[in-house]
N, C-alpha and C positions, 0 to 999 in steps of 0.2 A: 451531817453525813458521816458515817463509820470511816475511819482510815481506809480501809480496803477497798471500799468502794468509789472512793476518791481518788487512790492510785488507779483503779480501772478505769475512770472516766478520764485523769489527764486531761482536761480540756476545759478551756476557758472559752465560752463564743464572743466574750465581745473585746478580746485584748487585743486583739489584730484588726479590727472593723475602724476601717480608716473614715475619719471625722467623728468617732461615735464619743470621744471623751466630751468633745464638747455640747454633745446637747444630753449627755447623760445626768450634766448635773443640774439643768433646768426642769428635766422630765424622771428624776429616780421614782418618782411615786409610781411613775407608768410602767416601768419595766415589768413589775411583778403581776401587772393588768395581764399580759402577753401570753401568759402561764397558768392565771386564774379566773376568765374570766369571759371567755372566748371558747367558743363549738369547733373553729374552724383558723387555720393561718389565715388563709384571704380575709376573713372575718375580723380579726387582730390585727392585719394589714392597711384595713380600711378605717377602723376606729382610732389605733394608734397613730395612722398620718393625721387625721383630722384634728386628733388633740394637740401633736404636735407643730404643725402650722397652726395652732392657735397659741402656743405658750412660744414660739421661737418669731412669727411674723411683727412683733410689735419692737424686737429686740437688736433688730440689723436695722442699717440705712439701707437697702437695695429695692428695686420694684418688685411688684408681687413679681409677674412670670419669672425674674431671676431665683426670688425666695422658694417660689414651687419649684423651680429645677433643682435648685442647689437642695434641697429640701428632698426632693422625690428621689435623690440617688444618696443622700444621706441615709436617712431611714429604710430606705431597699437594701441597703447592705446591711442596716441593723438588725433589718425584718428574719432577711435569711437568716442572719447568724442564731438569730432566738429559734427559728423553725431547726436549725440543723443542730443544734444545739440538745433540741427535745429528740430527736430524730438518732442521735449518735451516743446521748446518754443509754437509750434502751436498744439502741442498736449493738451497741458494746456488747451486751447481757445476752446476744440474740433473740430480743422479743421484735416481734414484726408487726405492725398493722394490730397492734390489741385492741385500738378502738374502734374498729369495725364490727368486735365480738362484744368486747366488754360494755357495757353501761354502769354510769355508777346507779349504787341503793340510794333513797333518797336518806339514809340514816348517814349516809358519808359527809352529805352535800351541807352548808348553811343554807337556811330561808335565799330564796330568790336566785342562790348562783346556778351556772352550768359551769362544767367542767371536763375536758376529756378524761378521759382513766387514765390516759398513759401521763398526761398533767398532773394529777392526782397521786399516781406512782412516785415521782420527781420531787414533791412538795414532802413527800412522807420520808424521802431520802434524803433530804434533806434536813429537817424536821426530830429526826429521830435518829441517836447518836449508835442504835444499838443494832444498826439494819446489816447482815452481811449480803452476800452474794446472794448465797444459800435462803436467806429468810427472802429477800427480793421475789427470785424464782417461787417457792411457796407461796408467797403473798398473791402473786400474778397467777400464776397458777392453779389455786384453789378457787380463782374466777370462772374455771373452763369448767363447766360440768360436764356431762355426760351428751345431755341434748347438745348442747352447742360445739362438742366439736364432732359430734354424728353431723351437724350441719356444713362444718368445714369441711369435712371428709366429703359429701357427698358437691358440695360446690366445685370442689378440688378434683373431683373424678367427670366432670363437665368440659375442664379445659385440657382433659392428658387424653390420651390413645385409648382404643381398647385393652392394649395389653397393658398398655402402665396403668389403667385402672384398676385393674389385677393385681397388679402389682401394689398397690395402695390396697386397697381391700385386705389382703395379706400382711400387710405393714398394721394394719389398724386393729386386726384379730388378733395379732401379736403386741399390740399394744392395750386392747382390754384385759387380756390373759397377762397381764404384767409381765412379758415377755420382751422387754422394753428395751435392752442391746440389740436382737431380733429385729425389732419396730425400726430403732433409730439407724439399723446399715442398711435397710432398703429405702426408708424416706432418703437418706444421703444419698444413695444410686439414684433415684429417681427424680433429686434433683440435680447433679451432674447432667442426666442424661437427658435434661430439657433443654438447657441452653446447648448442648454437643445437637442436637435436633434441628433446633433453630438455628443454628451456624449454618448448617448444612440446607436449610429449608434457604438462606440467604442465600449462597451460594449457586443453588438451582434455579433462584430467581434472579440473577445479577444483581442482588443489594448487599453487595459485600466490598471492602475496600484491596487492593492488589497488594498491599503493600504486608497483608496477613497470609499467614501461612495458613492454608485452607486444610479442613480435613481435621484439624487438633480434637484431640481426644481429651483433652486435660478440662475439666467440670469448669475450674476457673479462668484460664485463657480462652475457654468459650464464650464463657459469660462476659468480661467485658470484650472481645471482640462483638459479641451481639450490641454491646451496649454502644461500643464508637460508633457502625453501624448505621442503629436505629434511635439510640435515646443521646447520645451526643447533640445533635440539632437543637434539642430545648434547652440547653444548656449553656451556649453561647458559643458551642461548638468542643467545650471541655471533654474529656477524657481521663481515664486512667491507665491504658495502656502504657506496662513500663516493665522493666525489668527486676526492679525493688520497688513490691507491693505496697510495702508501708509508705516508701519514700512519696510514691505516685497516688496513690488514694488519698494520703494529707495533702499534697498539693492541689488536687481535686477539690474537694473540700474547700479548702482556701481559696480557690480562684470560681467558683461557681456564688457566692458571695454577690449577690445584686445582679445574677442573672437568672434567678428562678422566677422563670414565670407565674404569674398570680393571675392564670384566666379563668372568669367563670365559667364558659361556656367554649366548644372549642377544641380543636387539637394542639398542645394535650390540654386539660382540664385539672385542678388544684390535686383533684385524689389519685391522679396517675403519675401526679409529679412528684408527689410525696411517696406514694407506693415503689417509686422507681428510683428514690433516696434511701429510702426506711430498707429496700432490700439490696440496695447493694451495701448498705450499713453492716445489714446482717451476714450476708454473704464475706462480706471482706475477713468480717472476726472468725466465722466459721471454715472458712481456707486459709485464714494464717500459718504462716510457718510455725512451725511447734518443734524445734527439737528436743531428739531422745535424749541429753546430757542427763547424768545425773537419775536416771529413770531406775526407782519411780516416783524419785520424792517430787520431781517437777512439772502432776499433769497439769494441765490448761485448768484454769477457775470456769471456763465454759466450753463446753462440748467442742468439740476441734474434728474436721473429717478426719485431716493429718493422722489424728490418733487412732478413730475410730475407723478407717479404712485401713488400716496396716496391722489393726489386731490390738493395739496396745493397750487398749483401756480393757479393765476387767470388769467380767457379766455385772458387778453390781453398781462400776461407776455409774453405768447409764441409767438416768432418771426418770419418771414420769413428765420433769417441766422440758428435759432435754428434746423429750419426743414430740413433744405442743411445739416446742420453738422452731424445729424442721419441719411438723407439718404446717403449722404458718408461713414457713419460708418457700415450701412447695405450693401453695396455694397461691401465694403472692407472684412466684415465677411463673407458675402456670397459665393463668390468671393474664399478663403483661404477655405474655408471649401469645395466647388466644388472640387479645387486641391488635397484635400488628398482624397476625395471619387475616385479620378481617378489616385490617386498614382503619380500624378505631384508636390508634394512637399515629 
């Protein structure tokens, strides 16, 4: 993986995963399983327990039900870590939910494997010493054609208003017409102003907590107030509500570690759990603090509202992939927040 995009990621998933040294060195052959070879987490959760109570149950004195227990919160917390792991590498970069669009060509794949794209992404950044930010974004990118994101566009205008359909509709004609500065400050208004909606929709329903200052107009203390809320409860009751972002969304992170639910079936279900990681992943990078120091040697390596709601980025910073990755991120918000006005999460 390129220097640069090593410094962007920061982040090791399994240094902190309490007990994971010790059965990492009976099972290394299986880690890279988790990443290569698997449709689905649950899916990788279920194969990777089974092998590993088969390579660790012959090696302790204790009875099975102790082995299975001590075993099921061992590797729950390894589980996550690899899910969050996949989840905050491409969440860093603001890519959202790609493998709901992307498929891989069979010319990518070896005989017999499956693989997600957004795995496949991970393995090539890995793999390849010469990848920057920049070539990342084009790589992903040149996955979106034309038909498939007319198909996000029009799923995306299912879960918003009439007027914000409008409003997307106009973000998108500004986005064929490569008018893509244009495209990317109304897709950022319109997602701001889904979670400010949903605050408010809480509010008028009594599912809001007293202790928040009701009415916030600010895109991102809407959004995790929506999230303590509503999506807290799957969590183990975690949050991010804090007053230093960074401080509070790593801690999140960290402490959500062997309590994401893996249900097939169910509220919520394995792709709303990940949908509701993978965007507040995105979200967190995309409302970071960005100061102006130093401006203009020092814009953001990914799209920043900070920047691009206050003017500062210039008509040409904004790119074609900048605009994919907020309308993914609007489609994802939209999308979650449909589900709870219909009581499907």
């Amino acid at each position: 993986m390129s220097s640069d995009i090593k410094d962007e990621f920061n982040y090791d998933p399994f240094s902190r995963c309490p007990g994971i040294k010790r059965i990492v060195e009976l099972a290394s052959e299986m880690v890279e399983y988790i990443a290569t070879d698997t449709e689905s987490a649950f899916n990788s959760f279920k194969v990777m327990e089974k092998k590993l109570t088969e390579a660790i149950q012959p090696l302790y004195e204790f009875s099975l039900p102790a082995a299975k227990e001590n075993l099921g919160k061992i590797f729950k917390t390894f589980a996550d870590g690899a899910l969050l792991y996949r989840l905050q590498s491409l969440g860093i970069l603001e890519w959202c939910n790609i493998d709901a669009w992307i498929k891989m060509d069979s010319k990518d794949l070896k005989e017999g494997s499956v693989i997600p794209f957004s795995d496949w992404v991970l393995l090539r950044l890995e793999r390849e010493e010469s990848f920057t930010i920049d070539k990342v974004d084009k790589y992903i990118g040149s996955r979106f054609s034309k038909d498939i994101l007319k198909k996000i566009e029009e799923e995306t205008a299912l879960s918003l208003s009439e007027s914000d359909s409008l409003k997307l509709r106009k973000a998108m004609i500004d986005f064929r017409a490569r008018r893509y500065f244009e495209s990317a400050n109304m897709l950022a208004s319109l997602i701001d102003s889904q979670s400010i909606k949903q605050e408010l929709f809480d509010v008028q329903n009594g599912k809001y907590q007293d202790r928040f200052k009701k009415n916030i107009s600010q895109g991102w203390k809407s959004f995790y107030h929506v999230f303590a809320n509503n999506f807290a409860i799957h969590f183990g009751g975690e949050e991010f509500t804090g007053e230093v972002r960074e401080e509070t969304f790593e801690k999140f992170i960290e402490k959500i570690k062997g309590k994401i639910p893996y249900n097939e079936s169910g509220k919520p279900n394995i792709d709303d759990v990940v949908s509701i990681i993978a965007l507040s992943i995105c979200l967190f990078n995309f409302f970071s603090i960005s100061k102006w120091v130093d401006y203009p040697d020092n814009k953001p390596t990914v799209i920043n509202r900070h920047w691009l709601m206050h003017g500062m980025y210039d008509l040409e910073d904004i790119t074609r992939c900048d605009c994919i990755k907020l309308l993914l991120m609007l489609n994802q918000i939209s999308k979650l927040y449909a589900k709870l006005k219909n009581g499907e999460i």
